[in-house]
TITOR-891258 format. One record per residue: residue number from 1; x, y, z of N, C-alpha, C, O in turn. Coordinates in Angstrom, 1 decimal. Last residue first. Example, Ala and Ser with C-alpha at 12.3 -4.5 7.8 and 13.67 -1.06 7.14 Angstrom:
// TITOR-891258
[2,[12.8,-2.2,7.1],[13.7,-1.1,7.1],[12.9,0.0,7.9],[13.4,1.1,8.0]]
[1,[13.2,-5.7,7.8],[12.3,-4.5,7.8],[13.2,-3.3,7.8],[14.2,-3.3,8.5]]
//
This chain:
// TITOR-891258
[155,[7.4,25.2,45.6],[6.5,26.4,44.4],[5.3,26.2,44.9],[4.3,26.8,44.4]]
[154,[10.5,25.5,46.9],[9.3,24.4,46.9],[8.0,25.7,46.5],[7.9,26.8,47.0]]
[153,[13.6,25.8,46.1],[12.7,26.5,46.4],[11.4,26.0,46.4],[11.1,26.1,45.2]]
[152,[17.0,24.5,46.9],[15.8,24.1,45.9],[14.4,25.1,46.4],[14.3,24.8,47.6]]
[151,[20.0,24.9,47.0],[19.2,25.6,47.4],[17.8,25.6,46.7],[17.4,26.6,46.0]]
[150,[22.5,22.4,46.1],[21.2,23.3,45.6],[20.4,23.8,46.4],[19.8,22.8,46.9]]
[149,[25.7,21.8,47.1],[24.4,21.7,47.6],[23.8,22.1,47.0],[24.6,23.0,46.7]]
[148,[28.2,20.5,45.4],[27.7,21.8,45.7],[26.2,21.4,45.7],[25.5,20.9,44.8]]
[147,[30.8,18.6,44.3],[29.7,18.9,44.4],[29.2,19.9,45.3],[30.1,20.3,46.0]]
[146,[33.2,17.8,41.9],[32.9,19.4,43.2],[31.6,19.2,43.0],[31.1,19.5,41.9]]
[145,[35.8,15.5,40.8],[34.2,15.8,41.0],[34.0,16.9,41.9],[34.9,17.0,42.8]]
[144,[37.7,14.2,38.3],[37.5,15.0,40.1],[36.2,14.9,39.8],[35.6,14.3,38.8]]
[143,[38.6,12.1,36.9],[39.6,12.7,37.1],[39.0,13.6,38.5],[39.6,13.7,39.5]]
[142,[36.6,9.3,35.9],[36.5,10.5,36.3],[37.9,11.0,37.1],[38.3,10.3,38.0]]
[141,[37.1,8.2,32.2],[37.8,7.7,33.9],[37.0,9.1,34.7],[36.9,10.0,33.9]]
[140,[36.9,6.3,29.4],[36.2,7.5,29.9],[36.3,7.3,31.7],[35.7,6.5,32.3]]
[139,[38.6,4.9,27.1],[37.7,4.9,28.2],[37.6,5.7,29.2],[38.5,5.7,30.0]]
[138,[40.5,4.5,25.4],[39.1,4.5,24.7],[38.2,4.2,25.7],[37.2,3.4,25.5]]
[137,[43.1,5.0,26.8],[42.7,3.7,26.1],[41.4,3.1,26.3],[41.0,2.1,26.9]]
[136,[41.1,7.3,29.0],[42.5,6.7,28.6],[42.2,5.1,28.0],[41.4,4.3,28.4]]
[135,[39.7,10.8,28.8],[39.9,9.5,28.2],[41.0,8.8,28.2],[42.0,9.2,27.7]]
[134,[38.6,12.0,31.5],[39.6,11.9,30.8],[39.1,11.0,30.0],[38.1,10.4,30.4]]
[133,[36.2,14.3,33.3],[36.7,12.8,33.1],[37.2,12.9,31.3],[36.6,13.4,30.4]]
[132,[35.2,16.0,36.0],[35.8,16.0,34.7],[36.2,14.7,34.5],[36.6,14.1,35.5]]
[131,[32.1,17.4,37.0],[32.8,16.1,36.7],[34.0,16.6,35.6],[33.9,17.3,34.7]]
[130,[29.9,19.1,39.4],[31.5,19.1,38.1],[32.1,18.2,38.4],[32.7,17.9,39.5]]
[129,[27.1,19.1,40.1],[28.5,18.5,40.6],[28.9,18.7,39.4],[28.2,18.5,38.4]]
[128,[24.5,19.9,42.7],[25.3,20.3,41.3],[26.5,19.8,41.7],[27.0,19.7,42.8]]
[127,[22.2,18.4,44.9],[23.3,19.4,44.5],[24.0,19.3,43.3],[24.0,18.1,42.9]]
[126,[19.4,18.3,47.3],[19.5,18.0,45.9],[21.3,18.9,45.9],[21.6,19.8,46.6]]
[125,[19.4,16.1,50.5],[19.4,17.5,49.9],[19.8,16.9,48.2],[20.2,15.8,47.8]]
[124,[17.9,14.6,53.2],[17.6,14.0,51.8],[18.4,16.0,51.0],[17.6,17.0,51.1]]
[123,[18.1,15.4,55.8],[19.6,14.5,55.6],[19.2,14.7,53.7],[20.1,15.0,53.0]]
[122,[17.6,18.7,56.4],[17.0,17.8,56.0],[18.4,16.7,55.8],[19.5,17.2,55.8]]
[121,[18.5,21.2,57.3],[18.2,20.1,58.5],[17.7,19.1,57.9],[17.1,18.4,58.7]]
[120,[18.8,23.3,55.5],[20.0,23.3,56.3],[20.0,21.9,57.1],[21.0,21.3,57.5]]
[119,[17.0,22.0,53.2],[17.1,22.8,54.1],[18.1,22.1,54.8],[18.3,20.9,54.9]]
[118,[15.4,21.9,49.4],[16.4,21.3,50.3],[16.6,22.6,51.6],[16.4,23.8,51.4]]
[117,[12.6,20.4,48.8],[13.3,21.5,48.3],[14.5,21.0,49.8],[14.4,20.1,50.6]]
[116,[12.8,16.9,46.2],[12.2,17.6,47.7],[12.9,19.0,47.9],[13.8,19.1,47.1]]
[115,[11.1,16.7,43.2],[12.4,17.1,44.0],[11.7,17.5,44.9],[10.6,18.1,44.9]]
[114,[9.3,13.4,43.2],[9.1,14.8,42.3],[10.1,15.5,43.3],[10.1,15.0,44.4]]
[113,[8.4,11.2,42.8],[9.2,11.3,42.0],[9.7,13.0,41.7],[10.1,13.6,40.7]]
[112,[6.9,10.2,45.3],[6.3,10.4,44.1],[6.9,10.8,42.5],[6.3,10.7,41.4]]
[111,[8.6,10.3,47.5],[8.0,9.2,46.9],[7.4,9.3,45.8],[7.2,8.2,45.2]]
[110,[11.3,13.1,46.4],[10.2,12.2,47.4],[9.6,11.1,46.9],[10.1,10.7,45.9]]
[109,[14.3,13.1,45.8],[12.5,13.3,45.0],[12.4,12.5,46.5],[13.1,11.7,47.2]]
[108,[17.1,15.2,45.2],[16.4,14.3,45.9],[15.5,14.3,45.8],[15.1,15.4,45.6]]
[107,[19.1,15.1,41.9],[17.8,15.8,42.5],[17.4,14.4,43.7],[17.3,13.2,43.5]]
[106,[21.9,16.3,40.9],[21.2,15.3,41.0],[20.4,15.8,42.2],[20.7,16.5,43.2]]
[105,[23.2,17.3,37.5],[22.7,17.8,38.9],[22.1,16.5,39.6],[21.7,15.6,38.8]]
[104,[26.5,18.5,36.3],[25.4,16.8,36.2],[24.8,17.3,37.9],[25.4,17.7,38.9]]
[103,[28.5,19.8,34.0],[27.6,19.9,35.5],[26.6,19.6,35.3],[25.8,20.0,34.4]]
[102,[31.5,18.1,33.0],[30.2,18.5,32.7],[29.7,18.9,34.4],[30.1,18.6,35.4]]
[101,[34.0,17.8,30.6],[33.9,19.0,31.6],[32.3,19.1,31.5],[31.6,19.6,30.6]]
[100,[36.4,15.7,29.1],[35.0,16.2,29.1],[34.7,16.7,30.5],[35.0,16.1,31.5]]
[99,[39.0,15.2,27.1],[38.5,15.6,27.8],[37.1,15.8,28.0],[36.4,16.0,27.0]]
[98,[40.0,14.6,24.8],[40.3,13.5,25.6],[39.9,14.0,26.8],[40.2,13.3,27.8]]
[97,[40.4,17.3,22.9],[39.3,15.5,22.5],[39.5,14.7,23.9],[38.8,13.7,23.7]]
[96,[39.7,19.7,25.5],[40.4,18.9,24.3],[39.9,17.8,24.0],[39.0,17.3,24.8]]
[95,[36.9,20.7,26.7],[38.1,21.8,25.6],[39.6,20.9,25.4],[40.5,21.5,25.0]]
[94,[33.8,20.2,26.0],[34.9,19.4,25.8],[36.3,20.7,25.0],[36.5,21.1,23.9]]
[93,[31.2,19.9,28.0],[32.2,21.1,27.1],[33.2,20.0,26.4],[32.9,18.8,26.7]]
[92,[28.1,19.7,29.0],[29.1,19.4,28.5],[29.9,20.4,27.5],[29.5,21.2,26.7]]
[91,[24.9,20.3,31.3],[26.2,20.4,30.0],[27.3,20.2,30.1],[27.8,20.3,31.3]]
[90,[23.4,18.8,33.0],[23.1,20.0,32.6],[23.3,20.9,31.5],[22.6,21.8,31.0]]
[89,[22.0,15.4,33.4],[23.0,16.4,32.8],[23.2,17.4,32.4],[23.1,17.4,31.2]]
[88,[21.0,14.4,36.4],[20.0,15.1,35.1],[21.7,15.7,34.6],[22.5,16.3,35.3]]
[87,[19.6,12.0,38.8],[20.4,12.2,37.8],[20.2,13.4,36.7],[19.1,13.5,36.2]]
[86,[17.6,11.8,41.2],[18.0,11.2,39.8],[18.9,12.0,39.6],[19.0,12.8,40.5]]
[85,[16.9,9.6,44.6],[17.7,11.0,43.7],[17.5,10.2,42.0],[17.4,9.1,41.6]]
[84,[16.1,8.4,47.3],[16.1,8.3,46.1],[16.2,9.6,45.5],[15.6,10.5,46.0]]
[83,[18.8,8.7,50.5],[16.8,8.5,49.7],[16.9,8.2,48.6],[17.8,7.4,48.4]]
[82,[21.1,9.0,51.8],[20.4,10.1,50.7],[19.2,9.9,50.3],[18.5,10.8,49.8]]
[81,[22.2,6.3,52.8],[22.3,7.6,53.0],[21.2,8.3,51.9],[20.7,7.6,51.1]]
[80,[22.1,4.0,53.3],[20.8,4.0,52.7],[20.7,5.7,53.0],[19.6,6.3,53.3]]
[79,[24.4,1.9,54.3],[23.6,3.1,55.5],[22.3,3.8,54.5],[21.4,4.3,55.3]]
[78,[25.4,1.0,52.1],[25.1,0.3,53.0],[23.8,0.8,54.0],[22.8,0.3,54.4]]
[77,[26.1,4.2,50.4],[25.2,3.6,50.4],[24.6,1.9,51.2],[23.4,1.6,51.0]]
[76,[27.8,5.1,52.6],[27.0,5.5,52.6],[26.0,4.5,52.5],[25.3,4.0,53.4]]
[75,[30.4,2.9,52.4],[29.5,3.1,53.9],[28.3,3.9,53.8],[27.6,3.7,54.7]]
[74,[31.2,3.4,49.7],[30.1,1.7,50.2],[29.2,2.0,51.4],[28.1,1.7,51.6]]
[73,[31.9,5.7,49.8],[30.5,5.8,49.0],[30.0,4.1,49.7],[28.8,3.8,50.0]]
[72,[34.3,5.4,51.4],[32.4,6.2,51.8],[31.6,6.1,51.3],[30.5,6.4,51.7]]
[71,[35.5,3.3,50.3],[35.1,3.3,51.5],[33.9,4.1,51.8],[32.8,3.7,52.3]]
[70,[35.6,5.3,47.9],[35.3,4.1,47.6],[34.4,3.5,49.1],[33.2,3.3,49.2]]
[69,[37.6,7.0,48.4],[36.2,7.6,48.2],[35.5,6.3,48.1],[34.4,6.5,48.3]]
[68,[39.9,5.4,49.1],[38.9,6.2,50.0],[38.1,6.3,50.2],[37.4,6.1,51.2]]
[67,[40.4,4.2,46.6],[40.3,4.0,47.6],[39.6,4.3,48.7],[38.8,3.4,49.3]]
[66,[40.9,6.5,44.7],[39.8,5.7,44.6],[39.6,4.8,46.1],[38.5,4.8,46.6]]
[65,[41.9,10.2,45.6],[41.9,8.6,46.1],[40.9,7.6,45.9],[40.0,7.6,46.8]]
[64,[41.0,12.5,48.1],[41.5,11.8,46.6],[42.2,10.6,46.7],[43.0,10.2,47.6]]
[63,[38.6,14.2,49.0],[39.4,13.1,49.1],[40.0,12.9,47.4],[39.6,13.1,46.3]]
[62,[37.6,17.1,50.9],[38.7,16.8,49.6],[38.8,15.3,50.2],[38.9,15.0,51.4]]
[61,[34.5,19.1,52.3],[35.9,17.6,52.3],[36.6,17.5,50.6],[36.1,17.7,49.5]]
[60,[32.4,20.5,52.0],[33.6,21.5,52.0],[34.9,20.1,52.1],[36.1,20.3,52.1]]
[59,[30.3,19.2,51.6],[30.3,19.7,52.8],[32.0,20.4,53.1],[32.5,20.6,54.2]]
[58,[29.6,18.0,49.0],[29.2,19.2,49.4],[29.2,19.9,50.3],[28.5,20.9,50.5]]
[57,[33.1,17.2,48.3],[32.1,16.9,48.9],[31.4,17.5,49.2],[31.9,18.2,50.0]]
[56,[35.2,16.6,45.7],[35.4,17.7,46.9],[33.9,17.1,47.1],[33.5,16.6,46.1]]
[55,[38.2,14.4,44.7],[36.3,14.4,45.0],[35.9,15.9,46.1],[36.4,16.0,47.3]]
[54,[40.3,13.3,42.3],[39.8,13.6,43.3],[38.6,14.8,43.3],[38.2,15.6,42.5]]
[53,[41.7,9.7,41.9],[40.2,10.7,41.7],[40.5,11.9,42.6],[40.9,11.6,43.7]]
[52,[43.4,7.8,40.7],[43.8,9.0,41.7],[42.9,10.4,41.6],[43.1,11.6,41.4]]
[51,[41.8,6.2,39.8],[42.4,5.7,40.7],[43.1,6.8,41.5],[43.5,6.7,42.7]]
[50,[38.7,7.5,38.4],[40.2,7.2,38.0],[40.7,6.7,39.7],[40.0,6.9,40.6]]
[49,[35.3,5.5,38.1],[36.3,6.5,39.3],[38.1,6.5,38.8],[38.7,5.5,38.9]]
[48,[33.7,3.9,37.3],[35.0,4.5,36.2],[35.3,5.7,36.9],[35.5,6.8,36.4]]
[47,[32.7,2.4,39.4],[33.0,2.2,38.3],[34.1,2.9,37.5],[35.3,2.5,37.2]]
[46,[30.7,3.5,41.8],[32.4,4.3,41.3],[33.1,3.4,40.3],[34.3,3.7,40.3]]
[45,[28.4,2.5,41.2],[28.5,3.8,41.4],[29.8,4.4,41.0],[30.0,5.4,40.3]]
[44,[29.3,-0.3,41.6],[28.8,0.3,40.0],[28.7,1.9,40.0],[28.9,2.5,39.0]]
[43,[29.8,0.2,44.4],[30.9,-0.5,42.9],[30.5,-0.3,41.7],[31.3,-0.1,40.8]]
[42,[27.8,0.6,45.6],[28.9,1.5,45.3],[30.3,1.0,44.0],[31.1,1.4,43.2]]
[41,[24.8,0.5,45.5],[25.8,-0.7,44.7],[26.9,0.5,44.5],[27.0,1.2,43.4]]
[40,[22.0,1.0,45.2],[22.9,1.2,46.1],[23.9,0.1,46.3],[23.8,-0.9,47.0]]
[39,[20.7,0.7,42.6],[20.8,-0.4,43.6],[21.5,-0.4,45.1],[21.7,-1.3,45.8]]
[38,[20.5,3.7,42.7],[19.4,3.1,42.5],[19.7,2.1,43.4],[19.2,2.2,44.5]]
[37,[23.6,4.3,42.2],[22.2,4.5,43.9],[21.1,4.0,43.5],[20.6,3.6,44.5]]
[36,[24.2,2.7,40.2],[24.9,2.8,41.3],[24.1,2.9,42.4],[23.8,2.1,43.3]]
[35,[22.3,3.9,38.1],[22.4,2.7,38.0],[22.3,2.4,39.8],[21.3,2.0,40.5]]
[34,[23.5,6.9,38.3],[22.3,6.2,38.4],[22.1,5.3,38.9],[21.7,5.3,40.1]]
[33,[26.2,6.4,37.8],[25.9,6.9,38.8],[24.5,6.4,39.4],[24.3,5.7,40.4]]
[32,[25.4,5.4,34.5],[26.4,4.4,36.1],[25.9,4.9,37.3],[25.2,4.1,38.0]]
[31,[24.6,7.4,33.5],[24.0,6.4,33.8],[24.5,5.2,34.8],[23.9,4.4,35.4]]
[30,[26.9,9.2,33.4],[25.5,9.0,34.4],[24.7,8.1,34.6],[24.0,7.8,35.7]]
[29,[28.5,7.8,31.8],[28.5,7.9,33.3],[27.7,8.2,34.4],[27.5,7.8,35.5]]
[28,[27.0,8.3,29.5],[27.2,6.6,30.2],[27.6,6.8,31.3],[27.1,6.0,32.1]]
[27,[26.6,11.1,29.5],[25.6,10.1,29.7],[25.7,8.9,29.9],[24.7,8.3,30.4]]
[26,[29.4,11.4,29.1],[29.3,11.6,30.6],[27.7,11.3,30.3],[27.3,11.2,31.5]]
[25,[30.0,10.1,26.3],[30.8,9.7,28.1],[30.4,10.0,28.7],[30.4,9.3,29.6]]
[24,[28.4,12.0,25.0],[28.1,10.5,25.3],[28.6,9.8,26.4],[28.0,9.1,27.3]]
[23,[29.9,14.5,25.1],[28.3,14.2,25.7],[27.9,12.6,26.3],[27.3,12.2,27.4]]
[22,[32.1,13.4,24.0],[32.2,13.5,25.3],[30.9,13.8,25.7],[30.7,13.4,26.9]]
[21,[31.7,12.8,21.2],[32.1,11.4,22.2],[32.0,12.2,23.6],[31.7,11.4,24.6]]
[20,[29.6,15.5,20.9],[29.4,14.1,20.3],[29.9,13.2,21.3],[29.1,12.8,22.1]]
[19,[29.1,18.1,21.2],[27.7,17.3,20.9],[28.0,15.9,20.8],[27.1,15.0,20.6]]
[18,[31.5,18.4,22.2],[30.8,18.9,23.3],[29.8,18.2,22.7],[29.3,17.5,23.5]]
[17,[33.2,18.1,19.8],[33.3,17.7,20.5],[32.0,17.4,21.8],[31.6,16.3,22.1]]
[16,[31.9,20.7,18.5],[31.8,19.3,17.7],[32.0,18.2,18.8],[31.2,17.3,18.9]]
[15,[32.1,22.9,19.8],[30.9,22.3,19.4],[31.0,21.1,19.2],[30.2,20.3,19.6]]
[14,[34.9,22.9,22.2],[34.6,22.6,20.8],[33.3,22.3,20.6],[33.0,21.4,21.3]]
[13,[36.3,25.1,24.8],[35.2,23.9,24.2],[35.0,23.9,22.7],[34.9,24.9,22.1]]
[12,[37.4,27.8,24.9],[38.0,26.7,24.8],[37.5,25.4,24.3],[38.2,24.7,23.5]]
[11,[38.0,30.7,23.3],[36.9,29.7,23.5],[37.7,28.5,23.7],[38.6,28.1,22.9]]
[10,[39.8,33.7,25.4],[39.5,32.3,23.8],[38.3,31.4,24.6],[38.0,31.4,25.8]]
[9,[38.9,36.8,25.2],[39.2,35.3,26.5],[38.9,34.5,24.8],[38.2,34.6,23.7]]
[8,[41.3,39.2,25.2],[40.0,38.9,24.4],[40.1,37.1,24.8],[41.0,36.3,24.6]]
[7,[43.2,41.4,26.0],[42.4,40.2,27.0],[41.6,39.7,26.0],[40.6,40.1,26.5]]
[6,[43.6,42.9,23.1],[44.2,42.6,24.2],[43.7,41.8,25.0],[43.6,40.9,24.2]]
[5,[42.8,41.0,19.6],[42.2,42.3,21.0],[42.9,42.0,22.3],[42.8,40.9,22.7]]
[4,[45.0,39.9,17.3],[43.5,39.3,18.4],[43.7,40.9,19.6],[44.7,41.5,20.0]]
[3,[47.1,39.9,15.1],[46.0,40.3,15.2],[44.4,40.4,16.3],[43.2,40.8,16.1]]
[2,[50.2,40.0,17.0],[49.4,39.2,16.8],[47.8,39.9,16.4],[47.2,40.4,17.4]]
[1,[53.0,40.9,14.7],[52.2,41.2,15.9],[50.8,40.4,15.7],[50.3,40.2,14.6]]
//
């Protein structure tokens, strides 16, 4: 019989993991992302997009499909959608080695560098996104993404 407590939830994430190759993948990825809107350069943006990505949008849309998402992210940034945003990694898990599970926030700033708060009527909003991205032949792909608006509070 098995010694463990009836429901007793396992840990899935590894410490060792979570501080080491998969923290690292998804700060190289962010830094792509970065990179990406910075120059508003959707090709560096979706860089290591897997080919059968899929993307929920913070407006409740599914695409999947590098393809696709590829098409919106160019027509966005062409169209100079969003303003200037950064990047911030919130955490990483990694519950097998070839995995990594992070929520990467990214903030819309005003001219001064500092987060605008976000409202139902602004185009510029800040939001949380879950990435997960695989490893295939010692490279780090995004497998989905769920972004989710922030409700930012102005102090």
């Amino acid at each position: 019989m098995n010694n463990t407590k009836k429901n007793q939830q396992p840990t899935l994430g590894s410490p060792e993991a979570s501080s080491g190759e998969a923290t690292q993948a998804v700060n190289q990825f962010v830094e792509e992302l970065q990179a990406g809107i910075d120059r508003r350069d959707a090709e560096i943006y979706n860089r290591h997009f897997a080919d059968d990505v899929i993307w929920g949008s913070p407006f409740g849309e599914t695409v999947v499909g590098y393809d696709k998402l590829h098409f919106i992210h160019k027509r966005l940034q062409q169209q100079g959608t969003g303003g200037v945003s950064r990047y911030e990694v919130v955490n990483v898990t990694s519950p097998l080695p070839d995995v990594a599970i992070a929520h990467v926030r990214r903030l819309a700033l005003d001219d001064n560098g500092n987060p605008l708060p976000s409202s139902k009527t602004s185009e510029s909003f800040s939001e949380m996104a879950l990435y997960v991205l695989v490893r295939r032949n010692d490279e780090w792909w995004l497998a989905a993404g769920q972004n989710t608006i922030m409700q930012l509070i102005s102090s």
